[in-house]
N, C-alpha and C positions, 0 to 999 in steps of 0.2 A: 509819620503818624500825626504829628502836631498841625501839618497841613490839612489832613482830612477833619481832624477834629474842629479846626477852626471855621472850615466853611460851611459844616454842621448846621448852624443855625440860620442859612439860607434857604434850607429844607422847607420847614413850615411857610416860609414868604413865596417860596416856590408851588408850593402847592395850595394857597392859599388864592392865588391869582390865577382866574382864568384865562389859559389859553386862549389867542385871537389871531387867526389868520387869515385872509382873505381868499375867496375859492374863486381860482382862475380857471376859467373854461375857454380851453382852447381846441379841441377835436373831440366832442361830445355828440355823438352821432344816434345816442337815444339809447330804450329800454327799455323795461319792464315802469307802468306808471307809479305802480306802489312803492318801486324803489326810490323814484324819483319821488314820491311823494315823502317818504321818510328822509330824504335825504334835504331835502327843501327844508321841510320843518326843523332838524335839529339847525340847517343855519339861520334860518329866522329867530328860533327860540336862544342861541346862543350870539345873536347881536352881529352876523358876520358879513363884510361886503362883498359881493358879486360882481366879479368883473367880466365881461363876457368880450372877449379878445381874441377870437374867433367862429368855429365852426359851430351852432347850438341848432340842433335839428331834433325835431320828433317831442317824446319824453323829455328831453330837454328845457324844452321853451317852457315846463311847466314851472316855471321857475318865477315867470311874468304874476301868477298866482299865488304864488304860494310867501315867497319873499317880499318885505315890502318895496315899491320901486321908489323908495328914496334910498337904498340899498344896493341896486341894480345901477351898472354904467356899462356903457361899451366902446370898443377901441375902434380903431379904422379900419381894423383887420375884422369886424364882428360879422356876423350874419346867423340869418336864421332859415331856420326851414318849420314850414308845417303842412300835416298831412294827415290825413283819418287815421285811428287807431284801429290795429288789426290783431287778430290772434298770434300767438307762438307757432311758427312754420313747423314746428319739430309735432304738432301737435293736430295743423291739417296736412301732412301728407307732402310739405315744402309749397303748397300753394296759399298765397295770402290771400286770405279771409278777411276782410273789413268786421270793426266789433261796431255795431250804432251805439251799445252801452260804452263803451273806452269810447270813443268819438264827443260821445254828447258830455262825458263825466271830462275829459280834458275844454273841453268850452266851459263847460262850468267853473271851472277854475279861471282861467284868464280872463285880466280886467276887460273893461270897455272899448280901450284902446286898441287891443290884440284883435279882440273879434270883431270891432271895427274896419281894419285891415282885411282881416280874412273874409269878411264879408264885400269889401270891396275888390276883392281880389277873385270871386267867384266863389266863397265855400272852401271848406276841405275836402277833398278829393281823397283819389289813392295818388296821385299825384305831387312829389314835395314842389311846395311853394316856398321860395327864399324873398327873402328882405336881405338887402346887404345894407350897411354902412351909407349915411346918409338922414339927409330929411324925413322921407319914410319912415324909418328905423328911430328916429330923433323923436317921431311924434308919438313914440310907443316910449321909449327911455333916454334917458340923457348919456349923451358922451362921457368920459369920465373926462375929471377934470385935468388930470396931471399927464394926459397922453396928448 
């Protein structure tokens, strides 16, 4: 009992400090945009680093927006994909619908940098387009430094 009692006053210092982990993306293959949009935002608003160390495709990349990119790095192993946003297949019938609103609302989001690329790159399409690891990739974000 004297054990529990004693580390007691760890509690408050415990709870008192927030939380800080770093969100590793490594097989993120996309989603719903408003998830990712919530989900962007609490790591921004809670100060958190973004390592993207692999797969980051779709819904994903909306990360380039929303997080700031002195936050953002990526590994060797990183890449990206992008591609027009489309409705929930469950919702036309399993055939994909391109949305021009989710299309034009995720551009809106990404810096200069992103749709720089994807404008050099021909547009979004239904199409994914990848960036992998590299110069390309270097001129949207920086490598992390401890990989």
């Amino acid at each position: 009992m004297k054990r529990r009692l004693s580390l007691l006053w760890l509690l408050p210092l415990l709870a008192a400090s927030p939380a800080r982990a770093d969100l590793h993306i490594t097989r993120d293959h996309g989603g719903y945009i408003e998830e990712y949009k919530a989900k962007y935002q609490h790591i921004r608003d809670t100060h958190q680093r973004v390592i993207i160390d692999g797969i980051c495709n779709s819904a994903c990349t909306l990360v380039f927006g929303i997080v700031p990119m002195n936050k953002i790095c990526v590994t060797p192993r990183a890449s990206l994909g992008f591609h027009q946003a489309y409705y929930d297949k469950a919702f036309t019938f399993g055939i994909k619908v391109t949305s021009l609103e989710g299309t034009s609302e995720l551009m809106s989001y990404y810096p200069d940098t992103v749709k720089d690329w994807i404008r050099r790159n021909g547009g979004l399409t239904t199409e994914m387009k990848k960036i992998k690891n590299g110069v390309e990739l270097w001129k949207i974000v920086d490598p992390c430094p401890d990989w």
